[in-house]
Every structure is written in C-alpha cells, then in structure tokens.
PyMOL Python script that loads the backbone (N, CA, C, O; Angstrom):
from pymol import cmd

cmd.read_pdbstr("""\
ATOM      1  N   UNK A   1     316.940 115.627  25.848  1.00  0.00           N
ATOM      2  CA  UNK A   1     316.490 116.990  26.058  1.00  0.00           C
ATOM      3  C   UNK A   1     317.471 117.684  26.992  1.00  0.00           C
ATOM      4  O   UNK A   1     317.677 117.261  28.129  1.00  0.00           O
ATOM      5  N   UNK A   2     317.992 118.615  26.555  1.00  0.00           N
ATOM      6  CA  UNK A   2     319.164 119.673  27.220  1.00  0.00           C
ATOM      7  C   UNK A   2     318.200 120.438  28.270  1.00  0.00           C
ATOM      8  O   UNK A   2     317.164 121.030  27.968  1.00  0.00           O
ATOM      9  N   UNK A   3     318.736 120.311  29.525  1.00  0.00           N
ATOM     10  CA  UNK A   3     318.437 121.228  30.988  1.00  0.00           C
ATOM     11  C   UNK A   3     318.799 122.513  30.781  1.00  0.00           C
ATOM     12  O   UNK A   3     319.957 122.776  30.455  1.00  0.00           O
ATOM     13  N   UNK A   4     317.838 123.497  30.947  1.00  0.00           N
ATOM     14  CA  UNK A   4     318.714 124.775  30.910  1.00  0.00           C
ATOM     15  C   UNK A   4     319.513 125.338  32.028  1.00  0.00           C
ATOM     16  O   UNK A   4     319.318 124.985  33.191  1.00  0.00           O
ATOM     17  N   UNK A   5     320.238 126.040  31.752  1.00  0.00           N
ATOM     18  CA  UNK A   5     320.879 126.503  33.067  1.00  0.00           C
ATOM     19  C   UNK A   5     320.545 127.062  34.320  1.00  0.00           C
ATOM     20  O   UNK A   5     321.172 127.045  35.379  1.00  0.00           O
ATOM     21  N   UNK A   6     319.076 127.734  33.925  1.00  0.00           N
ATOM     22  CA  UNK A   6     318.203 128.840  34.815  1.00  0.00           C
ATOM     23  C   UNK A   6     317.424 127.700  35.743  1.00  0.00           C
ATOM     24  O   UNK A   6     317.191 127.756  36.951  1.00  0.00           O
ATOM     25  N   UNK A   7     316.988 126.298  34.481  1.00  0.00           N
ATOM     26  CA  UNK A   7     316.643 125.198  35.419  1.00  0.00           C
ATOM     27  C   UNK A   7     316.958 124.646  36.459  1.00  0.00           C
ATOM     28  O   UNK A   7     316.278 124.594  37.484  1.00  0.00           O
ATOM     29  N   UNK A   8     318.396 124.023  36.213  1.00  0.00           N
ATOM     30  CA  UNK A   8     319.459 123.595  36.916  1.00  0.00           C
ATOM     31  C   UNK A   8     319.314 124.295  38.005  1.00  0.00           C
ATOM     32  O   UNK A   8     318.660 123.867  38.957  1.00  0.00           O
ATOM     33  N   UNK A   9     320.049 125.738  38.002  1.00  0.00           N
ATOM     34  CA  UNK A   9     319.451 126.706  38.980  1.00  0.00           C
ATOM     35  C   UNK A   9     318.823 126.867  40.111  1.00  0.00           C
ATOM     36  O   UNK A   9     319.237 127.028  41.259  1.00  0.00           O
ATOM     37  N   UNK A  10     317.520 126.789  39.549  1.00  0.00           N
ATOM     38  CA  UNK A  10     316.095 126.545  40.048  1.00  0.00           C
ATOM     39  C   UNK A  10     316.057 125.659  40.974  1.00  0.00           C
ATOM     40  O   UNK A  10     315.867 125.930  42.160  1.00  0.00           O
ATOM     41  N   UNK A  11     316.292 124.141  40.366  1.00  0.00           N
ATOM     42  CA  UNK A  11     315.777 123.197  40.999  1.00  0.00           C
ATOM     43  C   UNK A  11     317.065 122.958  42.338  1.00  0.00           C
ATOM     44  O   UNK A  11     316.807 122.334  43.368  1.00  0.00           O
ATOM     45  N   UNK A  12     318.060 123.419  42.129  1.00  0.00           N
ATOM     46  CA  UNK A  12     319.330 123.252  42.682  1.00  0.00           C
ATOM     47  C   UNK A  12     318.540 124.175  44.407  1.00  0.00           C
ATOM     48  O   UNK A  12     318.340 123.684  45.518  1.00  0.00           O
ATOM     49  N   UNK A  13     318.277 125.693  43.858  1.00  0.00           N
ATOM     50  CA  UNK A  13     317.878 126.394  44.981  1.00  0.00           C
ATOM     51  C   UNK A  13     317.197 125.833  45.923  1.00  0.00           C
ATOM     52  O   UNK A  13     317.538 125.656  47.092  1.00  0.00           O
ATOM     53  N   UNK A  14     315.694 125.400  45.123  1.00  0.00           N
ATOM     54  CA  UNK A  14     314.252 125.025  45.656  1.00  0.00           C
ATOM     55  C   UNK A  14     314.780 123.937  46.241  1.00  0.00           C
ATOM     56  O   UNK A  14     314.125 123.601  47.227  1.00  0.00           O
ATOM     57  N   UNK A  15     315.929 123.097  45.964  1.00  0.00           N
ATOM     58  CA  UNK A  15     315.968 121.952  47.083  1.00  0.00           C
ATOM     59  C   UNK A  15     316.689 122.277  48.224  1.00  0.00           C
ATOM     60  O   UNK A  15     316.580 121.821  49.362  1.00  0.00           O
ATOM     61  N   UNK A  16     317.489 123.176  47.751  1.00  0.00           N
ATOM     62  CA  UNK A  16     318.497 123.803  49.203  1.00  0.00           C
ATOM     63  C   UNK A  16     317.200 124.172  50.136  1.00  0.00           C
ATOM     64  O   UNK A  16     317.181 123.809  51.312  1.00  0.00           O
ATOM     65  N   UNK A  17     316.188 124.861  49.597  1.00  0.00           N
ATOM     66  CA  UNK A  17     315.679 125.642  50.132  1.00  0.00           C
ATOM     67  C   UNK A  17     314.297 124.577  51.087  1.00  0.00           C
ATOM     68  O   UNK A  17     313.881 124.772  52.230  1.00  0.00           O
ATOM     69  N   UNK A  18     314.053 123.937  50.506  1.00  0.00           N
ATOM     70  CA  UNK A  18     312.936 122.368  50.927  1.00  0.00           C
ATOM     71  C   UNK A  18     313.416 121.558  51.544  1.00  0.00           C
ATOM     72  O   UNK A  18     312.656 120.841  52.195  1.00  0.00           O
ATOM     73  N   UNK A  19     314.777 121.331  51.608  1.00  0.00           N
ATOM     74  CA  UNK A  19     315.829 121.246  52.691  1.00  0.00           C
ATOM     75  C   UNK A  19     315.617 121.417  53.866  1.00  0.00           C
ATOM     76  O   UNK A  19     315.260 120.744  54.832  1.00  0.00           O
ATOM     77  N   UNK A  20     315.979 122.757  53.572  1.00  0.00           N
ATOM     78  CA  UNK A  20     315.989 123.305  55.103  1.00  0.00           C
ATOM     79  C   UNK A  20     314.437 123.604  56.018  1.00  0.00           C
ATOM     80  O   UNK A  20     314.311 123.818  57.224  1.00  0.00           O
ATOM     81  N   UNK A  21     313.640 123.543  55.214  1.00  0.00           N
ATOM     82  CA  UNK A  21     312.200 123.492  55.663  1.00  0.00           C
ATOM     83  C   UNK A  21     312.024 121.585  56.014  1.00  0.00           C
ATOM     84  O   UNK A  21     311.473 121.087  56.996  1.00  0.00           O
ATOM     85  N   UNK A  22     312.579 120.975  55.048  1.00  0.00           N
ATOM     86  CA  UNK A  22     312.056 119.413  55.861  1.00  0.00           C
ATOM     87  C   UNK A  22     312.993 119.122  57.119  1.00  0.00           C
ATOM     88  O   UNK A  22     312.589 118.384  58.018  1.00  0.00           O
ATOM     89  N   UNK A  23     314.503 119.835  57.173  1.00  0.00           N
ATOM     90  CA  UNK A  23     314.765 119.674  58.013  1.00  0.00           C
ATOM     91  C   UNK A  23     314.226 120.333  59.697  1.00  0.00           C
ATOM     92  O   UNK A  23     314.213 119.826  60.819  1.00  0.00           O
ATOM     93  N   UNK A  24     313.838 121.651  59.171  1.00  0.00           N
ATOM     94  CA  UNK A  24     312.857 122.021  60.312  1.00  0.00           C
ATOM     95  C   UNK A  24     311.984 120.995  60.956  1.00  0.00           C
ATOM     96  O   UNK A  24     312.097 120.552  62.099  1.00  0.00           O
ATOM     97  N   UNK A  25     310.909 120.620  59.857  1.00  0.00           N
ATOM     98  CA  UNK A  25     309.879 119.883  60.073  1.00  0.00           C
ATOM     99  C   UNK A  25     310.307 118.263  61.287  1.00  0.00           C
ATOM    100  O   UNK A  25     309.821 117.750  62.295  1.00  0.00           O
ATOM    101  N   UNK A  26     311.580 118.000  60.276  1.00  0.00           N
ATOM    102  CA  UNK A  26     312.099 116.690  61.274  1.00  0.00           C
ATOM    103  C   UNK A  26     312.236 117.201  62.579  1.00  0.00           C
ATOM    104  O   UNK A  26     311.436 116.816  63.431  1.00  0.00           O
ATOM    105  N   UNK A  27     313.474 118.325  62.992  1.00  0.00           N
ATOM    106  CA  UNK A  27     313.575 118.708  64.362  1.00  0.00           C
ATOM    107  C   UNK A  27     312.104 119.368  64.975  1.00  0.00           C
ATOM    108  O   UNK A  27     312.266 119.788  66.120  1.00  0.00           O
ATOM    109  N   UNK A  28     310.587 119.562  64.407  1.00  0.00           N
ATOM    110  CA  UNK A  28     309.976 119.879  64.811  1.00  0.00           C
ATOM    111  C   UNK A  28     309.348 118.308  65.742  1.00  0.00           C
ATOM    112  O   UNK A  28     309.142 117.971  66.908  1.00  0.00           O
ATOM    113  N   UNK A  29     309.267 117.865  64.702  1.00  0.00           N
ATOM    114  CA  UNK A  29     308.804 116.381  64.874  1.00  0.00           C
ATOM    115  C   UNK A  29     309.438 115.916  66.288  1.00  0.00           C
ATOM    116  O   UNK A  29     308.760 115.646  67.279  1.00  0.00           O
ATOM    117  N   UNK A  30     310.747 115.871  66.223  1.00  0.00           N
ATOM    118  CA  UNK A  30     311.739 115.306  67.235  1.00  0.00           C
ATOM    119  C   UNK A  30     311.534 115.633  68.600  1.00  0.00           C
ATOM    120  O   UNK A  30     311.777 114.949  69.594  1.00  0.00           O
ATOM    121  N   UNK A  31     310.853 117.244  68.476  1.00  0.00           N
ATOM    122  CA  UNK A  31     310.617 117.975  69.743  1.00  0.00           C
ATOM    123  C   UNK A  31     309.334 117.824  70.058  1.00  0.00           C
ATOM    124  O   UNK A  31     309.307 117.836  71.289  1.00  0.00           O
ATOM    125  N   UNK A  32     307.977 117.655  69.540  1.00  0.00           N
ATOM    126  CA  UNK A  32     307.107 117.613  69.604  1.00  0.00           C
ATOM    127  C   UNK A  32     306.313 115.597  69.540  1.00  0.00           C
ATOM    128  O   UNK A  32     305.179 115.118  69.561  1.00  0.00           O
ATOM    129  N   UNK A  33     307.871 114.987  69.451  1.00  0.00           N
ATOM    130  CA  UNK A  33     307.313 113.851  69.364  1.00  0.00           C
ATOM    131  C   UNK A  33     306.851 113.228  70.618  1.00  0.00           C
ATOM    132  O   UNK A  33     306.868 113.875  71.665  1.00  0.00           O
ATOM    133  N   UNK A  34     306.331 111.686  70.558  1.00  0.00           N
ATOM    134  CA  UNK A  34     305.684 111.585  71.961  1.00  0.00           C
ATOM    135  C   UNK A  34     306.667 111.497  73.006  1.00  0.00           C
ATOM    136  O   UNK A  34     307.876 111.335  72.845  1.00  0.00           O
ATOM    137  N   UNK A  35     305.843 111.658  74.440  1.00  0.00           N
ATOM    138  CA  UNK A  35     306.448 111.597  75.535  1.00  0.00           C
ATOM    139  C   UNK A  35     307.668 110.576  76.009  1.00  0.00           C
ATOM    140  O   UNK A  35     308.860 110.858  76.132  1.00  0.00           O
ATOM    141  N   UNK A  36     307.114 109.507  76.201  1.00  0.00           N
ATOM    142  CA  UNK A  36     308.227 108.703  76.391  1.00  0.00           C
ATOM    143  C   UNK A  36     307.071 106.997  76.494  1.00  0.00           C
ATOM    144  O   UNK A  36     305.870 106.933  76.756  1.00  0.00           O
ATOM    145  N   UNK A  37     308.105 105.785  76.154  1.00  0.00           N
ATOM    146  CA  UNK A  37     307.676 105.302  75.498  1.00  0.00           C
ATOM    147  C   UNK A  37     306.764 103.870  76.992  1.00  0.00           C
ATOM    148  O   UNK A  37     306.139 102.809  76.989  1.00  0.00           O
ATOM    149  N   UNK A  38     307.197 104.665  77.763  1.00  0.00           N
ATOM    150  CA  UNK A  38     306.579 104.316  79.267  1.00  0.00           C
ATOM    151  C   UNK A  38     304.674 104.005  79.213  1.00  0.00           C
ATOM    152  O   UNK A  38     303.857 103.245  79.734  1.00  0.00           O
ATOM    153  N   UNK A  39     304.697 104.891  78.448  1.00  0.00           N
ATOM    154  CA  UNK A  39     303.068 105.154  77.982  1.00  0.00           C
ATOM    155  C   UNK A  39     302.665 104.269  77.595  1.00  0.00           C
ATOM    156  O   UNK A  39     302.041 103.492  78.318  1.00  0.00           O
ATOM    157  N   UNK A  40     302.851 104.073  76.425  1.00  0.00           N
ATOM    158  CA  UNK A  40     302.705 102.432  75.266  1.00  0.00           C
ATOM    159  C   UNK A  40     302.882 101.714  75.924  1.00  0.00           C
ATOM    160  O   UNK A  40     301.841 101.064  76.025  1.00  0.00           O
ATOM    161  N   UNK A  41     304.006 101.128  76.865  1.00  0.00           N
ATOM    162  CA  UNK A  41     304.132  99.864  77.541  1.00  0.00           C
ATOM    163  C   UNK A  41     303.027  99.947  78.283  1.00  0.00           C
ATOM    164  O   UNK A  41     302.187  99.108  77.959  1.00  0.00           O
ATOM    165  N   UNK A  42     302.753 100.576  79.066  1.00  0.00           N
ATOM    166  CA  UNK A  42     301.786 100.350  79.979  1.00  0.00           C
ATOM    167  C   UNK A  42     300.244  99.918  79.447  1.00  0.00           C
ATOM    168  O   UNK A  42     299.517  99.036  79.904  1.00  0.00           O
ATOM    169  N   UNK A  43     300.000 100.815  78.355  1.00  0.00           N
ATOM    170  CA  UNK A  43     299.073 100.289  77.354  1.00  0.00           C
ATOM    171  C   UNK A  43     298.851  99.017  76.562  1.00  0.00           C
ATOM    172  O   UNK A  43     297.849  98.661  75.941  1.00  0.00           O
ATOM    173  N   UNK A  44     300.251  98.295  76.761  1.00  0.00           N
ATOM    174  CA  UNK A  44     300.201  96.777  76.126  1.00  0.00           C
ATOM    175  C   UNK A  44     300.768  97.610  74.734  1.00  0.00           C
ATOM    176  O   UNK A  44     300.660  96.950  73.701  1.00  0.00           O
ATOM    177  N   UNK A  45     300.988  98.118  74.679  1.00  0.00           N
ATOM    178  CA  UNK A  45     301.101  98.904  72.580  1.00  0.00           C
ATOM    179  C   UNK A  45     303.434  98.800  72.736  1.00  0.00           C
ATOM    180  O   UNK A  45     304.036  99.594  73.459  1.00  0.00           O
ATOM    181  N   UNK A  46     304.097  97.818  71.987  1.00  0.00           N
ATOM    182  CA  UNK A  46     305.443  97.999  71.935  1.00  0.00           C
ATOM    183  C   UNK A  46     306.021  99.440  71.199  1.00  0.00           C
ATOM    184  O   UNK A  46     305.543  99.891  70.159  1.00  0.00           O
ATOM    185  N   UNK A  47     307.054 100.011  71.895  1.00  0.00           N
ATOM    186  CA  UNK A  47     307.403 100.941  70.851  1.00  0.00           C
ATOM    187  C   UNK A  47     307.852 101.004  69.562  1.00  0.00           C
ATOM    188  O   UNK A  47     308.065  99.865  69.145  1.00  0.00           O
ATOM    189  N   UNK A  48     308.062 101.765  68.839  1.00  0.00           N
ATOM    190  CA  UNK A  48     308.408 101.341  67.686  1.00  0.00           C
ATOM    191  C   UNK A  48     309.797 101.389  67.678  1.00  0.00           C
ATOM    192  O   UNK A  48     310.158 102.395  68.289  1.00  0.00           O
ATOM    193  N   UNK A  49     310.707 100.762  67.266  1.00  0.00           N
ATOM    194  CA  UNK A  49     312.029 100.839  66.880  1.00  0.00           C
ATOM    195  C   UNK A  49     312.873 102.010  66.341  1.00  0.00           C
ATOM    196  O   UNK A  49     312.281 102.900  65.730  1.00  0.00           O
ATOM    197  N   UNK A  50     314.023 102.073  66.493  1.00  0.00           N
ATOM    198  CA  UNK A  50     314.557 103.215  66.042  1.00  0.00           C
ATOM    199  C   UNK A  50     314.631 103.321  65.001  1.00  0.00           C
ATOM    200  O   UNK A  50     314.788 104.437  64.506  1.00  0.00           O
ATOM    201  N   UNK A  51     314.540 102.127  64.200  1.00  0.00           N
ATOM    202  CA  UNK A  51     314.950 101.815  62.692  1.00  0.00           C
ATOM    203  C   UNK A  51     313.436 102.499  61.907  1.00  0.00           C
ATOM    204  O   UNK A  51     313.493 103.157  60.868  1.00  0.00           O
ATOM    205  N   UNK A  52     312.321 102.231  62.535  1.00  0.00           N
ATOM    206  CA  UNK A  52     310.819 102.448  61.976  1.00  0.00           C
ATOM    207  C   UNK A  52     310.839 104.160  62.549  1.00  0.00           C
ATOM    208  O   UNK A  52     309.982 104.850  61.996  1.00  0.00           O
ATOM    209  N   UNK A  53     311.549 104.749  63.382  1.00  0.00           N
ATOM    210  CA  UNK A  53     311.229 106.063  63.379  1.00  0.00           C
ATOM    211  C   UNK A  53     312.479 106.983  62.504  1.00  0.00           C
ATOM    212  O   UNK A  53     312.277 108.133  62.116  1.00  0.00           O
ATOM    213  N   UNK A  54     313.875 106.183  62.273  1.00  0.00           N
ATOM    214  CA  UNK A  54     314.086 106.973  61.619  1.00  0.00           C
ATOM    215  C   UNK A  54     313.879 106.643  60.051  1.00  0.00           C
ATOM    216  O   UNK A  54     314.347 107.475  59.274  1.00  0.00           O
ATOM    217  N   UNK A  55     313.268 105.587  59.538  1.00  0.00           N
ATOM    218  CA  UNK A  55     313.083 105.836  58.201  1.00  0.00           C
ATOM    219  C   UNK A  55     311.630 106.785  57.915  1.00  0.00           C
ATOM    220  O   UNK A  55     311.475 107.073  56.729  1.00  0.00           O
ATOM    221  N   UNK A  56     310.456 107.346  58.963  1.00  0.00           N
ATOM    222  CA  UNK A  56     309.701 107.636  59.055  1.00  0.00           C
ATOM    223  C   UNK A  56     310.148 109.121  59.103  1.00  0.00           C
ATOM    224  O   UNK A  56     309.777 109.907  58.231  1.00  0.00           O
ATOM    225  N   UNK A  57     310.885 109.467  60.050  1.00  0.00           N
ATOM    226  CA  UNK A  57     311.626 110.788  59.780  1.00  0.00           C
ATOM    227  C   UNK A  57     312.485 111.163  58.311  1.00  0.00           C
ATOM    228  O   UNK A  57     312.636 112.343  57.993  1.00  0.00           O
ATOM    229  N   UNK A  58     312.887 110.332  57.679  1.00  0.00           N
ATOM    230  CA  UNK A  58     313.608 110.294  56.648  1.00  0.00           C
ATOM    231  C   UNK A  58     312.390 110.460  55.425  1.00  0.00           C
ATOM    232  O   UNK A  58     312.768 110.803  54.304  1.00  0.00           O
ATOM    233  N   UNK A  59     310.975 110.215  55.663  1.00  0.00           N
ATOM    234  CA  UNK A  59     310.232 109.695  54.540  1.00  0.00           C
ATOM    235  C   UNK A  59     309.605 111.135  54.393  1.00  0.00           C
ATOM    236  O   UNK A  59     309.200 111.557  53.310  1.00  0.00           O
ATOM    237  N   UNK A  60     309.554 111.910  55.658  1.00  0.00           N
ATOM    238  CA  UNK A  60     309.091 112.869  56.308  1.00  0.00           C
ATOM    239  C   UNK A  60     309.990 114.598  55.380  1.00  0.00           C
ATOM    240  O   UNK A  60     309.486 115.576  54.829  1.00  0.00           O
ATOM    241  N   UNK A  61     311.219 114.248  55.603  1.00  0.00           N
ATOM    242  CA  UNK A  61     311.846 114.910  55.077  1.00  0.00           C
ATOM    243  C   UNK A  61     312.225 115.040  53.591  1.00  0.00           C
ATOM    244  O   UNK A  61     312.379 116.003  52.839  1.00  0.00           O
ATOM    245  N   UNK A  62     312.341 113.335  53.417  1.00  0.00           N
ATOM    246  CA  UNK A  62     312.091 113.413  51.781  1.00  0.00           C
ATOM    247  C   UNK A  62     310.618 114.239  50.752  1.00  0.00           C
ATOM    248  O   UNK A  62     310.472 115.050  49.837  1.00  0.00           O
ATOM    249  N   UNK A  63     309.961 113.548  51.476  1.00  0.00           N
ATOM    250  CA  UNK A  63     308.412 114.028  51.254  1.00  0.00           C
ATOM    251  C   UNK A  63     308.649 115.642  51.226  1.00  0.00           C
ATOM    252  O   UNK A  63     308.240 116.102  50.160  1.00  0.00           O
ATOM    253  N   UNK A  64     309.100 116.458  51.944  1.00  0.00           N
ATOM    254  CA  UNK A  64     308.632 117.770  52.169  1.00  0.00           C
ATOM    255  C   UNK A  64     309.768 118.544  51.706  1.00  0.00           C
ATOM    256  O   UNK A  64     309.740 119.767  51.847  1.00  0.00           O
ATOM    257  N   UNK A  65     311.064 117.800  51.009  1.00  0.00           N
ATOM    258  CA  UNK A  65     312.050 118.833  49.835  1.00  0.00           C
ATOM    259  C   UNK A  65     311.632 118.397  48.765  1.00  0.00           C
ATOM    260  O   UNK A  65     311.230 119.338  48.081  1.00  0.00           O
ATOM    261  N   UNK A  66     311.478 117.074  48.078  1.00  0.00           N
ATOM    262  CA  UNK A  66     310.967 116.729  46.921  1.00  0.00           C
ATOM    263  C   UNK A  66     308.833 117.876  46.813  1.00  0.00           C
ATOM    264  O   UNK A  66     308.130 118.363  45.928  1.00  0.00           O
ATOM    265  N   UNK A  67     308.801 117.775  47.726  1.00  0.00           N
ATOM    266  CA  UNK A  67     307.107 118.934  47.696  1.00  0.00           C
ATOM    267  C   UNK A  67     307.904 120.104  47.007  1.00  0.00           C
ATOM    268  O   UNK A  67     307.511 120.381  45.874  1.00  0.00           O
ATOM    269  N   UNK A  68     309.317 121.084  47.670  1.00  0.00           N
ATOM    270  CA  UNK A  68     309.366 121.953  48.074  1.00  0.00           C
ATOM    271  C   UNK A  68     309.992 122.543  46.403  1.00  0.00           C
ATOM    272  O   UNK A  68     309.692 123.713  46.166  1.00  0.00           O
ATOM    273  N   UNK A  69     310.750 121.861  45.380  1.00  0.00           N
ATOM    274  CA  UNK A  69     311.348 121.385  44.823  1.00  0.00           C
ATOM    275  C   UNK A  69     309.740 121.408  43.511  1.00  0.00           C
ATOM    276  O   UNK A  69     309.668 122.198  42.570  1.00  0.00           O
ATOM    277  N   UNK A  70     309.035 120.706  43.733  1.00  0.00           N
ATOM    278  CA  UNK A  70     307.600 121.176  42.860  1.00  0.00           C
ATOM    279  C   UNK A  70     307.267 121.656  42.826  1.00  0.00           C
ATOM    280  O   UNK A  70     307.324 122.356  41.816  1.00  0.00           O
ATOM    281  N   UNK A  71     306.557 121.928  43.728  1.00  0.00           N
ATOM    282  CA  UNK A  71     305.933 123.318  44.051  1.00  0.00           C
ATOM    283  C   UNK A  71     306.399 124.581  43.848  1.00  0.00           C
ATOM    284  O   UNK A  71     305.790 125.433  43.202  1.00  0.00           O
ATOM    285  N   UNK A  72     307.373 124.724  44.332  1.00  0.00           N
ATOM    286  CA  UNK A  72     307.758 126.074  44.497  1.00  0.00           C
ATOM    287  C   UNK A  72     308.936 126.180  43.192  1.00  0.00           C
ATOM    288  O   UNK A  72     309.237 127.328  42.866  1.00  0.00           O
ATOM    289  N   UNK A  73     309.569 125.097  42.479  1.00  0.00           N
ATOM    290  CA  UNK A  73     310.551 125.444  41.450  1.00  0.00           C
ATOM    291  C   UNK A  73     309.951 124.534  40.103  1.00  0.00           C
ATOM    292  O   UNK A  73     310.058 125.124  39.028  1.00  0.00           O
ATOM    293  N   UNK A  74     309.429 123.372  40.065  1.00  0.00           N
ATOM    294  CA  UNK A  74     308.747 123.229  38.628  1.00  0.00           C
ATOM    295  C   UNK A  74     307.614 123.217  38.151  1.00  0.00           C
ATOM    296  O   UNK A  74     307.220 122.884  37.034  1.00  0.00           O
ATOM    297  N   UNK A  75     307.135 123.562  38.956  1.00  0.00           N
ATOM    298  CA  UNK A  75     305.518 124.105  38.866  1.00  0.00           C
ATOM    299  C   UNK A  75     305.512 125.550  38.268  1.00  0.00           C
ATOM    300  O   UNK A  75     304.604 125.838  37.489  1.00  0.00           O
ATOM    301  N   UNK A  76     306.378 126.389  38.552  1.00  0.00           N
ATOM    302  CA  UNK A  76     306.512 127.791  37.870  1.00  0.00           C
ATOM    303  C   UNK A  76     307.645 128.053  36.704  1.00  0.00           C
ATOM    304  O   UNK A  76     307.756 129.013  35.942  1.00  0.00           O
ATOM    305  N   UNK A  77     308.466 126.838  36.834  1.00  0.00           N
ATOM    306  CA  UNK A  77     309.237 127.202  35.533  1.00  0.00           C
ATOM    307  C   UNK A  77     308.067 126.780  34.368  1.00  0.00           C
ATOM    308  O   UNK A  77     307.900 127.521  33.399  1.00  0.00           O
ATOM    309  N   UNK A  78     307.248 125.500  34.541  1.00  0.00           N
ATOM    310  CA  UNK A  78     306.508 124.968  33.786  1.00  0.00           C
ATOM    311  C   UNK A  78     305.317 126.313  33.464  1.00  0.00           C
ATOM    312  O   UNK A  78     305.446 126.644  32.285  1.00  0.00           O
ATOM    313  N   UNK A  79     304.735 126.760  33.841  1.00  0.00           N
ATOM    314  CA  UNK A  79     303.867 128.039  33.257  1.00  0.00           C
ATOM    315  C   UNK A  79     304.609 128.826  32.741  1.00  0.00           C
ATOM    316  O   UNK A  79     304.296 129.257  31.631  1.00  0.00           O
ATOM    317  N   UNK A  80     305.621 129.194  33.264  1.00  0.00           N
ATOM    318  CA  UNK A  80     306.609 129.988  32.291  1.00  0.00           C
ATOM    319  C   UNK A  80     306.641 129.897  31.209  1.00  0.00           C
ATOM    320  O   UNK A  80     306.275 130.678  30.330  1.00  0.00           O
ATOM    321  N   UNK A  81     307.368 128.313  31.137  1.00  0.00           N
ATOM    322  CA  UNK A  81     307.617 127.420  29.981  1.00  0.00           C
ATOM    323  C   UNK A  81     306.778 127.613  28.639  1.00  0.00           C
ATOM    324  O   UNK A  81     307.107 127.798  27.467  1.00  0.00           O
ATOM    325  N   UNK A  82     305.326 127.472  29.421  1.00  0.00           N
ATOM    326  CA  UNK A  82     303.971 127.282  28.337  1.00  0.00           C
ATOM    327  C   UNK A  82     303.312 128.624  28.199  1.00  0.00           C
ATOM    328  O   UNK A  82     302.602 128.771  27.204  1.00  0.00           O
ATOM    329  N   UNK A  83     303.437 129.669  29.072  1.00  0.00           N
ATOM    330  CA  UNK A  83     303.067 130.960  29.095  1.00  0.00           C
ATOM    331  C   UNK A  83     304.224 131.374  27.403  1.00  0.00           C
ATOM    332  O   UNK A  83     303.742 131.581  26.289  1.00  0.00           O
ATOM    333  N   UNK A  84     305.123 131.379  27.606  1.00  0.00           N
ATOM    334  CA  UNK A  84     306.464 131.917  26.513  1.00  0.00           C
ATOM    335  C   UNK A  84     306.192 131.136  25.352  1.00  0.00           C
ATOM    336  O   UNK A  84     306.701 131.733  24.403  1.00  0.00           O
ATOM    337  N   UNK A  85     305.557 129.944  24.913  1.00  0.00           N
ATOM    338  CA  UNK A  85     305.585 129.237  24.085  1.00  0.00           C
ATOM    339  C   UNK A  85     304.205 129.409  23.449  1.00  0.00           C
ATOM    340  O   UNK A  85     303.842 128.892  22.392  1.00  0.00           O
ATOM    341  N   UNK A  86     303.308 130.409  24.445  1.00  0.00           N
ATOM    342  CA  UNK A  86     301.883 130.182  23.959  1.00  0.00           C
ATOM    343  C   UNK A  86     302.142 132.010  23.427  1.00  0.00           C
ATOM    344  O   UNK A  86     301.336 132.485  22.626  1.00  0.00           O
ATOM    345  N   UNK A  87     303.054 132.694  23.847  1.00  0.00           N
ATOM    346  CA  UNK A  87     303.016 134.287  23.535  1.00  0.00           C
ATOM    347  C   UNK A  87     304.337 134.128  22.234  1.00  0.00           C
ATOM    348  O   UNK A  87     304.252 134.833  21.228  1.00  0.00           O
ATOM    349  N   UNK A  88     305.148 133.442  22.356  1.00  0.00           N
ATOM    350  CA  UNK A  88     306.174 133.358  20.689  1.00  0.00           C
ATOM    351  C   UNK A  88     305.355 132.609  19.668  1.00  0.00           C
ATOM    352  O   UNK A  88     305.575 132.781  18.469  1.00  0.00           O
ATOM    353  N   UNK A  89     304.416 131.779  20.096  1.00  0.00           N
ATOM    354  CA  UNK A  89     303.861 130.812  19.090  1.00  0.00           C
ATOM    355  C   UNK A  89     302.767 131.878  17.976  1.00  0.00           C
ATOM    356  O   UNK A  89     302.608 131.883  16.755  1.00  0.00           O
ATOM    357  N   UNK A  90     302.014 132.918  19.394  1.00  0.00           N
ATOM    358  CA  UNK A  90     301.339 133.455  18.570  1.00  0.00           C
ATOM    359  C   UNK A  90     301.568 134.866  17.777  1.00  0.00           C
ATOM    360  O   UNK A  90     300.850 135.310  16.881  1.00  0.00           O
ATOM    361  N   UNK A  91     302.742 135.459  18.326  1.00  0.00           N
ATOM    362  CA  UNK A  91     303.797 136.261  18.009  1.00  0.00           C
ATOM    363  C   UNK A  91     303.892 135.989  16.672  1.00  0.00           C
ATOM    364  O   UNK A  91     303.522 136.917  15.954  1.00  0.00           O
ATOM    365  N   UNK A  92     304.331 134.857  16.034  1.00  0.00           N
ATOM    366  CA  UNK A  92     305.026 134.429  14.886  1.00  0.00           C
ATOM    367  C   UNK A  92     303.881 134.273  13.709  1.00  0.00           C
ATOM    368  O   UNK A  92     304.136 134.283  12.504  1.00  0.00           O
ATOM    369  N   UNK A  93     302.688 134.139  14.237  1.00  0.00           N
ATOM    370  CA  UNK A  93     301.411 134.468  13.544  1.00  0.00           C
ATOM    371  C   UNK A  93     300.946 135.933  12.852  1.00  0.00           C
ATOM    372  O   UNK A  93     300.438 136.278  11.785  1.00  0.00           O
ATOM    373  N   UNK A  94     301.239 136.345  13.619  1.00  0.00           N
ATOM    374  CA  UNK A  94     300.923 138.056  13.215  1.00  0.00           C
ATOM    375  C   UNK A  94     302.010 138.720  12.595  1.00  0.00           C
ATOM    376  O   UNK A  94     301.907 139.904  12.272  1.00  0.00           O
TER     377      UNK A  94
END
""", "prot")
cmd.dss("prot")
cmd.show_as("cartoon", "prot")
cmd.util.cbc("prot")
cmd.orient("prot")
C-alpha cells in the first residue's frame, strides 16, 4: 500500500510537533522531580538508578510523541480517509 504524500507530511509534522511537547514534558519532569534522594535513604527506600530513571524518562517521551503522532495526525487523516470514501462512494450512486 503506497503512503501518500500529504500522509508522509502529516505524520512527519505531528511527530516534530509531539516531540517537542514530550520533550517539554521530560524537562518538566526533571524540574519537578523529587527532592533529593536523602529522603528515601532515610526512609530505608534505595534510589533508583540512573539507568531506571532515564529509561523511564525515555518511555515518558516516547509515550507522549507516538500519543501526539495519533491523535492529533492519524486519527484525522483516518475520518478524512472514510468521510471521502463514504461521500465518492455515494456520489457514484446517483
């Protein structure tokens, strides 16, 4: 099945664009994350590793361009899609 160009497009934008919103979200995260890890120790609770926060940040960001990317770019080409196919289909009737 051939991609159209307007698709391509589309999905090309909506990720630039879900991008830059998951990347927000990460530096929101980063700034708003917890205090310091003084807390937990004292609580008996170990911190988590850098490795477990940045694939968590990474899952974070994936999660919210791949959303941004549906939602907002194939979720509306798709009604399009079926809106145009349901108005030529019945077009060709009459």
């Amino acid at each position: 099945m051939k991609v159209s160009v307007q698709l391509r497009q589309t999905i090309i934008s909506t990720g630039v664009v879900g991008g830059c919103f998951g990347a927000l979200v990460v530096l929101g995260l980063l700034v708003v994350g917890p205090g310091s890890d003084a807390r937990l120790i004292a609580q008996g609770i170990a911190p988590p590793g850098w490795g477990a926060v940045a694939v968590s940040y990474l899952t974070v960001f994936a999660t919210v361009t791949a959303g941004s990317v549906v939602l907002f770019g194939l979720v509306p080409a798709a009604i399009s899609y079926l809106f145009d196919r349901l108005v030529n289909g019945r077009s060709k009737d009459i």
